[in-house]
C-alpha positions in Angstrom: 38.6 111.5 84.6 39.4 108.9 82.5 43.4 108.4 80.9 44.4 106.7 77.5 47.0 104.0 77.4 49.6 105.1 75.6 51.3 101.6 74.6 48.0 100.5 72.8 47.5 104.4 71.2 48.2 106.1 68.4 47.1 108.0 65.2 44.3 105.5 64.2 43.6 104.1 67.9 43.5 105.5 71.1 43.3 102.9 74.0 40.5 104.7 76.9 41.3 103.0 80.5 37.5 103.0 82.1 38.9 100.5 85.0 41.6 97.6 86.3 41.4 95.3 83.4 38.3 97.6 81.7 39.5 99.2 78.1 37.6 100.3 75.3 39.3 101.1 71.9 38.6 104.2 69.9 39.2 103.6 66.5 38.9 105.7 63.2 36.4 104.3 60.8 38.7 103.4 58.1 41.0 101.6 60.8 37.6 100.0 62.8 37.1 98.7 58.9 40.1 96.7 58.9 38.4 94.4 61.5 35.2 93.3 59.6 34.1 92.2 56.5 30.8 93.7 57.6 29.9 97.8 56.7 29.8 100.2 59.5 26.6 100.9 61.1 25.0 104.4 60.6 24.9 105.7 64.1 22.0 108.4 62.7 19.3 105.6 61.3 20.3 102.6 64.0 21.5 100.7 67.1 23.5 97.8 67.8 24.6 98.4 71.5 24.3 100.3 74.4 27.6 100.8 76.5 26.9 101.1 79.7 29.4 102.1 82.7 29.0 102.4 86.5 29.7 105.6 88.3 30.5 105.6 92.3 27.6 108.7 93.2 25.2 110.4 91.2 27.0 113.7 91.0 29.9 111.5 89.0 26.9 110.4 86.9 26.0 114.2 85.9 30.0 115.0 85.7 30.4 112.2 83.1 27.4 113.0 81.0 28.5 116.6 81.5 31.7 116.6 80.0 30.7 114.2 77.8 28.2 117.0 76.1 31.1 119.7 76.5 33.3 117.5 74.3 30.8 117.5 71.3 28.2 114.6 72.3 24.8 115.0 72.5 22.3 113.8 75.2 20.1 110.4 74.5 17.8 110.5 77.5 16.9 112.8 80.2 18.7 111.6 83.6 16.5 108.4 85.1 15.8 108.3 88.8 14.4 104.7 90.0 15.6 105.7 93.6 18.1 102.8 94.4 19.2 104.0 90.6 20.1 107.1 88.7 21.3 106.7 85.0 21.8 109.5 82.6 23.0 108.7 78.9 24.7 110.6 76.2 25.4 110.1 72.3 29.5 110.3 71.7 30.8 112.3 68.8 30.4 109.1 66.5 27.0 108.0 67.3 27.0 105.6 69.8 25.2 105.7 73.1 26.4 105.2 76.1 24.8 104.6 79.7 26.4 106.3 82.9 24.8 104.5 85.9 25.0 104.5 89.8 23.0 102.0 91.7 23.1 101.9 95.7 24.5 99.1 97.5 21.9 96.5 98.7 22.9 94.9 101.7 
């Protein structure tokens, strides 16, 4: 359900809209490089972040995740249920995890 931004994508980058004023860049490792002095972590032996993203129902939790898996990631973790919270999380093509959450409004 999400849509690239064309403007800030191309054959090295592709610019994923998650939200109003919420982007993350996708970049080829020989492009991400050019950014760093520092080497690229190796998403099989370690960790540096967890991205997390909110989802407005739990079924959009298990679509996420879901066609996340179907486009070549893996799962991390099975799906969480703490009640006023349900996460699932997934391992994109490159390695890196990411965390789909919903959490009910308190009031």
């Amino acid at each position: 359900g999400f849509e690239f931004n064309e403007q800030y994508s191309d054959d090295k980058a592709a610019c994923l809209v998650i939200g109003e004023n919420i982007y993350a860049m996708l970049l080829l490792e020989q492009f991400f490089q050019s950014f760093t002095n520092q080497p690229v972590t190796d998403t099989e032996t370690s960790r540096e972040v967890i991205i997390a993203i909110s989802a407005d129902s739990r079924v959009q939790v298990d679509e996420i995740v879901t066609k996340a898996i179907e486009a070549g990631g893996k799962p991390a973790n099975d799906p969480m249920d703490h009640g006023f919270m349900y996460s699932w999380s997934f391992q994109d093509v490159d390695g890196h995890l990411w965390e789909v959450l919903y959490m009910e409004q308190q009031n």
